[in-house]
N, C-alpha and C positions, 0 to 999 in steps of 0.2 A: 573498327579498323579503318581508318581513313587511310593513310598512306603509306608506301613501302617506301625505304630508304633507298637509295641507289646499291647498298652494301646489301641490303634485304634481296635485292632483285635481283645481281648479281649470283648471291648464295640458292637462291630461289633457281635462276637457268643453270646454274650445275648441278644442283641436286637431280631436276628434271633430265637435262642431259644422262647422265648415270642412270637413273630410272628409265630412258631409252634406252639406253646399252643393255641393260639387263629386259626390258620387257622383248626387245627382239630376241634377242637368246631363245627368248621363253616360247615366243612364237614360233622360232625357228625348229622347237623340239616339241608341237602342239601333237596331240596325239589324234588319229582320225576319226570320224563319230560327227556326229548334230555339230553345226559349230554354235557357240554361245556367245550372247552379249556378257559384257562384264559388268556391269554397273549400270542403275536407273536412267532413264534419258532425261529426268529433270537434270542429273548433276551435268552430262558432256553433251555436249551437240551431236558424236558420230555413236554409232551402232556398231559394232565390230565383234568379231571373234576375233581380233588382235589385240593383244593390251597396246603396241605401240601406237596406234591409233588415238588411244587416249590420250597416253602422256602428250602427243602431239598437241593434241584438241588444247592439254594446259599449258603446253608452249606457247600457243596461239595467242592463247587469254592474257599470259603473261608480256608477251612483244605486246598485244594493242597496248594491256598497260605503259608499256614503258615505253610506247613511241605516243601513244595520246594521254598519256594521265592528266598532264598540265590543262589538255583542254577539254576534259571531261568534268560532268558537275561534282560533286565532294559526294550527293548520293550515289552516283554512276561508278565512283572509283571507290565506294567503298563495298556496292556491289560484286563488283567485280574482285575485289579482293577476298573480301568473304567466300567467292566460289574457288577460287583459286586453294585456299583455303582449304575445304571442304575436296578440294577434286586432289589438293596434296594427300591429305589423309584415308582417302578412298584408294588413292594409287599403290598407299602404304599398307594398308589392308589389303589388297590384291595380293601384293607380293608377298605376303608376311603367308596368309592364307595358303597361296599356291606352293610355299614354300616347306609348308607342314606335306601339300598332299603330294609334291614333288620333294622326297629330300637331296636330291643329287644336286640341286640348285641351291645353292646357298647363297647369303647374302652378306656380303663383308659388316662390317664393325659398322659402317655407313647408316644399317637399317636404325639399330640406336638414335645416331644424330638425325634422321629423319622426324622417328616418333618423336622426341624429345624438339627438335625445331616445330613440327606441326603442333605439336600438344601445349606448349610453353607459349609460342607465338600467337597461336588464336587465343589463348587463355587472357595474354596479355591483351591484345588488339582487341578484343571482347570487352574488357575492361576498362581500355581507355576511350572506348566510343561511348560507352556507356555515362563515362565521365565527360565526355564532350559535350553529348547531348545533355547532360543533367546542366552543364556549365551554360548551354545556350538557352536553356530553359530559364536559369537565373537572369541572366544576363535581359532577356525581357519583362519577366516580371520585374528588376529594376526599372528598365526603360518607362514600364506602366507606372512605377511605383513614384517617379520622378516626376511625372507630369501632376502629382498631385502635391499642393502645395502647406498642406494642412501640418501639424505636429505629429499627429500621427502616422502621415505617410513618411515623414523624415525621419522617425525610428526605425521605420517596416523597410525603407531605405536601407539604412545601415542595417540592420538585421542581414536585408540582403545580402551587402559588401559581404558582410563576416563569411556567410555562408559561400559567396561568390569564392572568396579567399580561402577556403580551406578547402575547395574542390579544386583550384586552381594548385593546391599543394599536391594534391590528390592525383592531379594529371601528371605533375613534374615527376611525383616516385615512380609511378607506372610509367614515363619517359624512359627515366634511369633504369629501370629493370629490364626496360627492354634494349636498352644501348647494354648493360651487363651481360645480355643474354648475347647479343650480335658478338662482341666482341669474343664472349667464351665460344663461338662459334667457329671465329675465325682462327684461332690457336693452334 
């Protein structure tokens, strides 16, 4: 998952936003007792018996993104996407969770489009990194495969191209699935 769209990011801070609206609710009707963290300290930086805390924590992660993406390296921002990631569908499990042991809190028609953009979205973005990397992997064994001047590397060349070329198809469908997916988002 290398990069979110400006339309990803956007859809991404209202989702979150909404998930603050509702995780203060939650807080605000916490019942008294131990208070509890929510979730592992590898995935969020804060410790809280507040879920808004969290959500917070992925506001954060999301604004660095979208005020430094451009100048962070392609691993740094795909980092950070992946957690983003990972800390969307943790937040979505919270709530889904709490929702079973609280039922007087419901959660609109939204919680759907959450699972479905977390589970779709990484599913995809999982699958076009994976094509990236296999594409950058090609892309040097070319480079290797060019400095060699012989018959046989001029096959194992084109061999490459082929293969270069059908993972570069490979990227463009998983592109398009994921533009079909943003769009059926925005409807």
């Amino acid at each position: 998952m290398n990069n979110l769209t400006q339309t990803q990011i956007k859809q991404l801070k209202a989702l979150l936003q909404k998930l603050l609206e509702w995780a203060q609710q939650l807080d605000r009707k916490k019942k008294p007792g131990k208070p509890q963290h929510w979730f592992d300290s590898s995935l969020f930086s804060c410790h809280s018996p507040d879920l808004a805390d969290y959500v917070l924590d992925s506001l954060r992660h999301l604004e660095h993104l979208q005020r430094q993406g451009d100048t962070l390296s392609a691993a740094a921002r795909q980092r950070l996407t992946e957690r983003l990631n990972e800390q969307v569908a943790a937040l979505t499990l919270a709530f889904r969770n709490r929702e079973v042991r609280q039922p007087q809190v419901s959660l609109p028609r939204t919680k759907a489009v959450v699972q479905h953009l977390a589970a779709s979205s990484q599913q995809l973005y999982q699958q076009l990194s994976e094509y990236q990397q296999f594409e950058n992997r090609l892309l040097d064994m070319v480079r290797l495969a060019e400095r060699d001047n012989s018959s046989e590397a001029t096959n194992k060349t084109l061999a490459l191209h082929a293969r270069l070329g059908r993972c570069r198809r490979a990227i463009n469908e998983v592109e398009q699935a994921i533009q079909q997916l943003e769009s059926g988002h925005r409807k």
